[in-house]
C-alpha positions as CSV (number, residue, x, y, z in Angstrom):
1,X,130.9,90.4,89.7
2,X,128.8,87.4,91.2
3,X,126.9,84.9,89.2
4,X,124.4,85.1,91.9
5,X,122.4,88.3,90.8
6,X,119.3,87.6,93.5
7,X,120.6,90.4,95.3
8,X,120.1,92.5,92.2
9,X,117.5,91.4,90.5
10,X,113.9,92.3,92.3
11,X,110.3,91.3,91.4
12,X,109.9,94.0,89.1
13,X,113.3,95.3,87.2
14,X,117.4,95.3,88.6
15,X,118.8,97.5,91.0
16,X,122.1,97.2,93.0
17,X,124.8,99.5,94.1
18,X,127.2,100.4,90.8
19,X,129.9,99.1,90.9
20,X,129.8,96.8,94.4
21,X,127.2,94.7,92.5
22,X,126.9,95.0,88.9
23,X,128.9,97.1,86.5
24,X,129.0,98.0,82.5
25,X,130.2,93.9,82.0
26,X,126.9,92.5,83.8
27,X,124.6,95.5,81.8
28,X,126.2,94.1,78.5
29,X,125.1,90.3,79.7
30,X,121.9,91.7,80.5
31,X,121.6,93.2,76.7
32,X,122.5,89.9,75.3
33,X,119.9,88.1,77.6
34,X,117.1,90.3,77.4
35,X,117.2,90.1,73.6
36,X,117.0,86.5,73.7
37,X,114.2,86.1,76.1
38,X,112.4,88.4,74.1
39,X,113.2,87.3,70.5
40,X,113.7,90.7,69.5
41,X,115.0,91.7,66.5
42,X,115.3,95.7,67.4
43,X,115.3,97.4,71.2
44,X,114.9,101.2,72.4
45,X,117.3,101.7,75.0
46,X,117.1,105.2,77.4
47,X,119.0,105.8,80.3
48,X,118.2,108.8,83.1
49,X,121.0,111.5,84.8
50,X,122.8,109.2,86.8
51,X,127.0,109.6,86.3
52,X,127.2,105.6,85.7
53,X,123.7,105.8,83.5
54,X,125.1,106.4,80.2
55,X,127.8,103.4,80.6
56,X,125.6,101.1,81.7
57,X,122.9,102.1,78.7
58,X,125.8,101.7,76.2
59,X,127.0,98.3,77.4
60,X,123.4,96.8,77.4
61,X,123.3,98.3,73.7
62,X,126.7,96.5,72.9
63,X,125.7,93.7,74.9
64,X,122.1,93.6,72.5
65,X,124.2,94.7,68.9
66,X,126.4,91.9,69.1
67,X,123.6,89.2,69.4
68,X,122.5,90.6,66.1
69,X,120.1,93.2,67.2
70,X,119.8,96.8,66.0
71,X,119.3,99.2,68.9
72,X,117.6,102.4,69.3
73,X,119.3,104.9,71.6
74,X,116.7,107.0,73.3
75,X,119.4,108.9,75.1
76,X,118.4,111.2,78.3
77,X,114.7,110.5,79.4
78,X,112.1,109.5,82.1
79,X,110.5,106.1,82.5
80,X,107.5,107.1,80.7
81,X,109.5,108.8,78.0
82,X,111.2,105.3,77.5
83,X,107.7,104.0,77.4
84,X,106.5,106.3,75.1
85,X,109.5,105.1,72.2
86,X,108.6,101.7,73.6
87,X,104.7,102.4,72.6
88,X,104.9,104.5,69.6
89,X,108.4,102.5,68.2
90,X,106.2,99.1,68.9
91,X,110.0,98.3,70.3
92,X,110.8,96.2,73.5
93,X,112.8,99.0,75.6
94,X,115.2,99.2,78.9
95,X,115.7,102.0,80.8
96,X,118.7,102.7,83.1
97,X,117.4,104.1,86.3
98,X,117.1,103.3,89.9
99,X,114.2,105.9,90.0
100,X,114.8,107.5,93.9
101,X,117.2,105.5,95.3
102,X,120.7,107.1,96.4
103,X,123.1,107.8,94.1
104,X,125.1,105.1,93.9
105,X,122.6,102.6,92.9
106,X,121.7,101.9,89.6
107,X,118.9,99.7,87.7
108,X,117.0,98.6,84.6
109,X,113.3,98.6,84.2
110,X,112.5,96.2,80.9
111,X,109.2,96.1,78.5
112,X,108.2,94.3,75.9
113,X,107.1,96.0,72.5
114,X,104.1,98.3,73.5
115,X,105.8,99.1,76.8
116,X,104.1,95.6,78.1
117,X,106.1,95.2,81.8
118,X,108.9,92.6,82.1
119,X,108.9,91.3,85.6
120,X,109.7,88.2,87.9
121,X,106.7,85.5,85.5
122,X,107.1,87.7,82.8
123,X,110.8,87.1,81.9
124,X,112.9,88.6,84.2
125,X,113.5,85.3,85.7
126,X,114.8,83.6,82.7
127,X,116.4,86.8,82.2
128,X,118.5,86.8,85.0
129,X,119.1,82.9,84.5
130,X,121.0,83.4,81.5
131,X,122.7,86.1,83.0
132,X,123.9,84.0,85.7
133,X,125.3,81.1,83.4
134,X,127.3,83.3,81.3
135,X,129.0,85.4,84.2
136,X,129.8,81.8,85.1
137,X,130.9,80.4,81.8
138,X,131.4,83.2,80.0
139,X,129.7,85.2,77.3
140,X,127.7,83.7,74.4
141,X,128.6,84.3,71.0
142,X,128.4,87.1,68.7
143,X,125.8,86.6,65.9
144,X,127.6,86.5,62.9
145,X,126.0,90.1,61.5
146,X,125.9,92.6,64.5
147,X,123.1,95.1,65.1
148,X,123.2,98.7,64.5
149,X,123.2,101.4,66.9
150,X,121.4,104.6,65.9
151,X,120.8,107.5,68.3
152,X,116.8,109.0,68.2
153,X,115.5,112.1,70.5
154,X,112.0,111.3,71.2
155,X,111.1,114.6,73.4
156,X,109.0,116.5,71.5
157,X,107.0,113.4,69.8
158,X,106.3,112.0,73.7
159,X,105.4,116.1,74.4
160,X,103.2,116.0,71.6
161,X,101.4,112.3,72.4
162,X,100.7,113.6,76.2
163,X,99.3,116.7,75.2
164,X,97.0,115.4,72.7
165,X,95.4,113.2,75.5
166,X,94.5,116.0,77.8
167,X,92.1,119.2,76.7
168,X,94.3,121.7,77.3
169,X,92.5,124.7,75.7
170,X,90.9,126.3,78.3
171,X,93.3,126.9,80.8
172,X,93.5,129.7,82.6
173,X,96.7,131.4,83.7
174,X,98.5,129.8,86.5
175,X,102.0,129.9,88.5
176,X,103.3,126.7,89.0
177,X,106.3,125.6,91.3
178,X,108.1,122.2,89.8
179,X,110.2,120.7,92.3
180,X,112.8,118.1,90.2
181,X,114.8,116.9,92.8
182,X,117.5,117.3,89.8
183,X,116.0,114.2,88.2
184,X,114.2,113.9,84.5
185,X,111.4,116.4,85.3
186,X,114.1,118.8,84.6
187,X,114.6,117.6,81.6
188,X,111.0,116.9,80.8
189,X,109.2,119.6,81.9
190,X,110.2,122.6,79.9
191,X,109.3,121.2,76.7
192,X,106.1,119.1,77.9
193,X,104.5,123.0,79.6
194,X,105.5,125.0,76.5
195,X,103.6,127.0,75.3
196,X,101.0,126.4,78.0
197,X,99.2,130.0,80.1
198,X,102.0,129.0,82.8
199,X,104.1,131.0,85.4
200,X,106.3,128.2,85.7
201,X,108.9,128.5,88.5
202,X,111.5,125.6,88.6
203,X,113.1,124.1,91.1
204,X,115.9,121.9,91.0
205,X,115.9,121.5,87.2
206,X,119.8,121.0,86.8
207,X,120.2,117.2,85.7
208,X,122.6,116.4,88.9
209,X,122.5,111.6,89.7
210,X,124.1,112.8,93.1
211,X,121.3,114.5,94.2
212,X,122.5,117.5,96.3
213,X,119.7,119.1,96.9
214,X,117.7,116.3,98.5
215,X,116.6,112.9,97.7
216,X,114.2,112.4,94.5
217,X,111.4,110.9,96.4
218,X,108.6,113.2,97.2
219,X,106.7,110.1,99.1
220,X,108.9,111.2,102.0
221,X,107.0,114.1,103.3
222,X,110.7,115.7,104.1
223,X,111.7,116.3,100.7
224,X,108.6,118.3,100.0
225,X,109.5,120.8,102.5
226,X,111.2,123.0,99.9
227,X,108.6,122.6,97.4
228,X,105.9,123.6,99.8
229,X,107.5,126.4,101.1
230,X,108.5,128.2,97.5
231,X,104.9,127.8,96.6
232,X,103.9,129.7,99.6
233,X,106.7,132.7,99.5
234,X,105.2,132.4,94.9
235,X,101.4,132.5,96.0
236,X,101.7,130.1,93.6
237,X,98.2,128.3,92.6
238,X,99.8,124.7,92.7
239,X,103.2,122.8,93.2
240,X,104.1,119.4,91.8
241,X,107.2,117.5,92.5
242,X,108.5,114.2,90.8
243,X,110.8,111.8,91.4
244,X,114.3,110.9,89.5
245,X,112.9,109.4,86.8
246,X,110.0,111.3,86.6
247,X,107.3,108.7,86.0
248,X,105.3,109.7,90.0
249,X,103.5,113.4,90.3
250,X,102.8,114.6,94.0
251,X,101.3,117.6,94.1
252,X,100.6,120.3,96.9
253,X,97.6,123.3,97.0
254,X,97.7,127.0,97.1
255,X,98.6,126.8,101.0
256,X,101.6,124.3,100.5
257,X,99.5,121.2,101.5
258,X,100.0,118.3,99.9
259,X,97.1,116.7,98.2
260,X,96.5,113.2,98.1
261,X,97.5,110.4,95.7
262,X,94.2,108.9,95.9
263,X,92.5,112.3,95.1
264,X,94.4,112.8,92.5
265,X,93.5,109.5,91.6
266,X,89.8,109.9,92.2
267,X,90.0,113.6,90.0
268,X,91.7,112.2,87.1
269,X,89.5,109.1,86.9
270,X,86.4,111.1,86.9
271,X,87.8,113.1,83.8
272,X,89.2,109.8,82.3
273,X,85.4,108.8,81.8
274,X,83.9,111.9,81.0
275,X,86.6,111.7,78.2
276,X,85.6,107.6,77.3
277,X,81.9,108.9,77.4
278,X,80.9,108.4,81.4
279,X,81.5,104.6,81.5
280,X,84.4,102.4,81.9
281,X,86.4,100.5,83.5
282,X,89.1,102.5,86.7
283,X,91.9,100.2,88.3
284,X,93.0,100.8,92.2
285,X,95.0,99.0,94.7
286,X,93.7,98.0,98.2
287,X,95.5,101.1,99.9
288,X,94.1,103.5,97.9
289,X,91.3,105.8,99.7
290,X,87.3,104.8,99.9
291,X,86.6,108.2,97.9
292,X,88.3,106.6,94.4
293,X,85.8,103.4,94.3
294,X,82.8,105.9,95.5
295,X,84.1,108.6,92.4
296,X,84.1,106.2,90.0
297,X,81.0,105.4,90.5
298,X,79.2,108.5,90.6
299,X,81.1,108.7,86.9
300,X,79.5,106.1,85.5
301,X,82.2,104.3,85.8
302,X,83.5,100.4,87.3
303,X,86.0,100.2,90.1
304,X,88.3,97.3,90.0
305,X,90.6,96.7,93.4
306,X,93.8,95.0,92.9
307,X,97.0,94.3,95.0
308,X,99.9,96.9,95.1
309,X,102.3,97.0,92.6
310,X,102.4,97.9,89.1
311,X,102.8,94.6,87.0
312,X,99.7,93.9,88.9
313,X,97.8,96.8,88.4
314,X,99.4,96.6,84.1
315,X,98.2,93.1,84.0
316,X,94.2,93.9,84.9
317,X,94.5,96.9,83.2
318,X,95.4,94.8,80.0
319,X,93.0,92.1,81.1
320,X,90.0,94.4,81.9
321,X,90.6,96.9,79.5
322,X,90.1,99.4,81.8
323,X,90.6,103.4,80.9
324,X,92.7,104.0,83.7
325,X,94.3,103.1,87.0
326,X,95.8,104.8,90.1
327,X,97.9,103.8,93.3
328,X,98.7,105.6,96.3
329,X,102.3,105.7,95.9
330,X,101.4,108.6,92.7
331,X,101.8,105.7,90.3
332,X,98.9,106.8,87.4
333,X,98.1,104.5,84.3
334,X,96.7,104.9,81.1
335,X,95.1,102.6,78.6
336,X,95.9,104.8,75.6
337,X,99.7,105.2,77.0
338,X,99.9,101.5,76.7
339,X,98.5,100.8,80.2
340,X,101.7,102.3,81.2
341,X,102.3,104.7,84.3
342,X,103.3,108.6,83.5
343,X,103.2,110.6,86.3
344,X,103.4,113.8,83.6
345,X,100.4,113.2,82.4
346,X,98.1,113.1,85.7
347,X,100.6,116.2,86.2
348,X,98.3,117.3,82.3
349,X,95.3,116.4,84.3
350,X,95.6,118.4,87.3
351,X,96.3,121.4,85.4
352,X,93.6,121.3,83.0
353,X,90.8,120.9,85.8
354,X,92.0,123.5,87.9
355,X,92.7,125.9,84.7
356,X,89.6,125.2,83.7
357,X,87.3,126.8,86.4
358,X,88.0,130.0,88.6
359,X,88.6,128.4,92.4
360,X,92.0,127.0,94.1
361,X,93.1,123.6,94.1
362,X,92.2,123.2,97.7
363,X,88.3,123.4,97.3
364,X,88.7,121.6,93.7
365,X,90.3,118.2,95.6
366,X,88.4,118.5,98.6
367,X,85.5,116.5,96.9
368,X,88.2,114.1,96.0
369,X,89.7,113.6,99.7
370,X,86.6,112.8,102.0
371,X,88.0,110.8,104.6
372,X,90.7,110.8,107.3
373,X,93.8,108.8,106.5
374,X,96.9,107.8,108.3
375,X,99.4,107.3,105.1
376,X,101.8,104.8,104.8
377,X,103.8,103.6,108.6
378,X,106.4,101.2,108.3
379,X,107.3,99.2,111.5
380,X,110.4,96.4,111.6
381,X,109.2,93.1,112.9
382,X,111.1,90.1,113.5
383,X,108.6,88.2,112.4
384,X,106.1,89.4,109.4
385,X,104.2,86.3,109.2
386,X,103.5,85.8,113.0
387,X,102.1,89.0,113.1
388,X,100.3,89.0,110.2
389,X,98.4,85.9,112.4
390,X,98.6,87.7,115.5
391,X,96.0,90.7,114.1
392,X,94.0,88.6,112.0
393,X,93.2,86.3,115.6
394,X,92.3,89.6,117.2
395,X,89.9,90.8,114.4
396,X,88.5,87.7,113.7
397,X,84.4,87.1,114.5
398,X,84.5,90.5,115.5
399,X,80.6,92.1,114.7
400,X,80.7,93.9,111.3
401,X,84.2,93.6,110.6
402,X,85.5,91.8,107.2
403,X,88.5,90.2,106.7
404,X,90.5,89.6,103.0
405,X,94.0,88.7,102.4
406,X,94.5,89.7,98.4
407,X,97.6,91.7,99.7
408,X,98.8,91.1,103.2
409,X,95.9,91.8,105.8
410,X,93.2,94.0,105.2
411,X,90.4,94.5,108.2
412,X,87.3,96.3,107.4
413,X,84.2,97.5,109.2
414,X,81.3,100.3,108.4
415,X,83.8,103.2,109.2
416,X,87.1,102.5,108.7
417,X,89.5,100.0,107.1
418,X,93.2,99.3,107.5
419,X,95.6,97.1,105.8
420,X,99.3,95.6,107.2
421,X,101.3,94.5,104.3
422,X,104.8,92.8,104.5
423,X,107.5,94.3,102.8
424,X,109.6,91.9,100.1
425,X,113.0,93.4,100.8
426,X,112.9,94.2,104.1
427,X,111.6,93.0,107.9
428,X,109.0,95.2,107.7
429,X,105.3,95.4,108.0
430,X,103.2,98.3,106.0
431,X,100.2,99.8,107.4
432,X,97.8,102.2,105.6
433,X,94.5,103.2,107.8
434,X,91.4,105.1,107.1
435,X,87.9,106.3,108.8
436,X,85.3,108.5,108.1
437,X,86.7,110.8,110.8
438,X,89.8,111.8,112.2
439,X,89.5,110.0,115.4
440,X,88.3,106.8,114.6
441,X,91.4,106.8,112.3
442,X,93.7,107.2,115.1
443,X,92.3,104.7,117.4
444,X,92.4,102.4,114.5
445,X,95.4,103.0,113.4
446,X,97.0,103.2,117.0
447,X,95.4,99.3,117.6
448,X,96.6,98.1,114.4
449,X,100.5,99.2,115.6
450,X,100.1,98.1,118.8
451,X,99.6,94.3,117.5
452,X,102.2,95.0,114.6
453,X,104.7,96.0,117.1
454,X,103.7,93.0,119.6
């Protein structure tokens, strides 16, 4: 182990390769450390299906016990499961996941009591300080009276909590296809749809960290393919796939299409404030399709744009007090599940408005979906920053086009918009581009990567 964790330790939560980078002796440091930069006197601890998930979750629990503090071992669950102990507990929580990366990584996503984030200005610096100093001068002391460590399932409470936030009553009959990807929806799942007027067809449900089916990342249109094409040979009305810790919903139609994280957004947002009584306030990030400002207005509700990234979109959530919030990576949050993302319950949304009127999903999200998009193109640069000034010199003074930089680049004119982000882990550049029709998209987004890729 190194006592330089930078490699490890990213803007919002730890992630490295187990055990080239970090092992059970660096998850017991961080245990000690994160109790101390918290103050905590008791912690919820959850870990997902990785092989090296439940070592690491014990050692952070020994690592947090022996400074005195009594822990509370959520055992198997998704992100927002951790969340929900986190929430309802009123306990600062970790949770042992690397979400969809390979198998052999590993990593810790931290809150504070009321599943309030922990990332680079919010702790996890000072975190990973301490960290660092002790794997160079070795552990801190016990506390003269260790913690406890008692086990608690939390399943069927965090069932319970999503399904009393959604009207689920009226549902009509449906066949779903859940796609796992052998993560926490498999675990999830079963007991969160019980009960429900579902035909519920799984895929992938066996608990397997190695992943041999395909990766857990339904963002990469290739490991949707099998989810697609079992909803098709079902005639099943919907499909939804999440990822390995089951905190992001995608979700395809009748035909196998995939529908759109920003109409998903847009749906749920309009039943978020007929909910709140038709006003309120909807987060979205800058990437996120023209339709979800323009539905949540027609709701009666206020549109707030933010940069991407969830300890963003949770700190204006808290500061705005706003009812909900979406981004277009299928990241959905709600104010009363502690501004936290749960990718289950937009999962509760999209079932409850299609069950509850007689047409397919297609024509239900097509009001939702209203422009042409090109989704998310990566390109590797050498140089992000010169770039970045290259395309804003070619835009700039241009007749009826806007430029703003609250994340990256983003260039904007009567019909269309695009934005170039730089990646923080990689020599990349990010564009996302969108017109009011098909073409203009393309020779918008075809420009844009022509200057990105010099």
């Amino acid at each position: 182990m190194t006592a330089d964790l930078s490699q490890i330790v990213k803007a919002y939560d730890v992630r490295g390769v187990v055990p080239d980078q970090w092992g059970e002796a660096t998850a017991e440091l961080f245990g000690a450390a994160f109790t101390e930069v918290t103050g905590a006197s008791a912690i919820a601890v959850g870990h997902d299906m990785r092989p090296s998930s439940p070592g690491l979750a014990r050692a952070f629990a020994r690592g947090a016990a022996a400074r005195g503090v009594d822990v509370t071992e959520i055992g198997l669950c998704s992100t927002d499961q951790l969340y929900y102990a986190s929430g309802a507990l009123d306990l600062p929580g970790a949770m042992f996941t690397a979400s969809h990366n390979p198998a052999r990584y590993n990593g810790i996503k931290l809150c504070r009591a009321g599943a309030a984030p922990v990332g680079q200005d919010t702790g996890l610096a000072e975190i990973r300080e301490l960290v660092e100093r002790w794997l160079g001068s070795g552990a801190p002391a016990p506390a003269a009276t260790p913690g406890t460590v008692t086990r608690r399932d939390t399943l069927d409470d965090y069932a319970a909590h999503l399904r009393s936030l959604v009207d689920l009553g009226s549902i009509r009959p449906l066949k779903v296809v859940v796609d796992a990807g052998n993560g926490m929806g498999g675990h999830t799942v079963p007991t969160v749809f019980a009960g429900l007027p579902l035909t519920l067809v799984p895929m992938y449900f066996e608990l397997d960290g190695t992943f041999p089916n395909h990766e857990a990342n339904p963002l990469d249109p290739a490991n949707l393919v099998d989810l697609q094409k079992r909803v098709r040979e079902e005639g099943a009305d919907l499909g939804i796939a999440f990822d390995g810790d089951a905190d992001r919903c995608f979700v395809v139609d009748e035909h196998g299409d995939p529908v759109s994280p920003s109409a998903i957004t847009a749906l749920v947002a309009s039943r978020e404030l007929a909910r709140h009584g038709g006003s309120g306030t909807v987060i979205h990030n800058l990437i996120t399709s023209w339709s979800v400002p323009e539905v949540v207005k027609e709701n009666g509700g206020t549109p707030v744009r933010t940069r991407v990234g969830h300890s963003f979109i949770k700190a204006e959530m808290a500061r705005s007090g706003a009812i909900f919030g979406g981004e277009h990576s299928a990241h959905y949050y709600f104010r009363d599940f502690w501004n936290a993302d749960t990718g289950m319950l937009a999962a509760l949304h999209v079932l409850a408005a299609l069950g509850g009127q007689d047409g397919p999903l297609s024509e239900l999200v097509a009001q939702y979906d209203r422009y042409a998009g090109s989704g998310e193109i990566n390109s590797t640069v050498d140089d992000q920053a010169a770039r970045l000034v290259a395309i804003k010199a070619a835009y700039a003074g241009r007749d009826g086009v806007t430029l703003d930089e609250l994340d990256g680049l983003t260039v904007s004119a009567a019909d269309w918009w695009f934005n170039v982000r730089p990646s923080n882990t990689e020599p990349l550049l990010r564009l996302n581009a969108e017109a009011r029709d098909e073409a203009t998209m393309i020779r918008i987004r075809d420009e844009a990567l022509a200057l990105i890729r010099g």
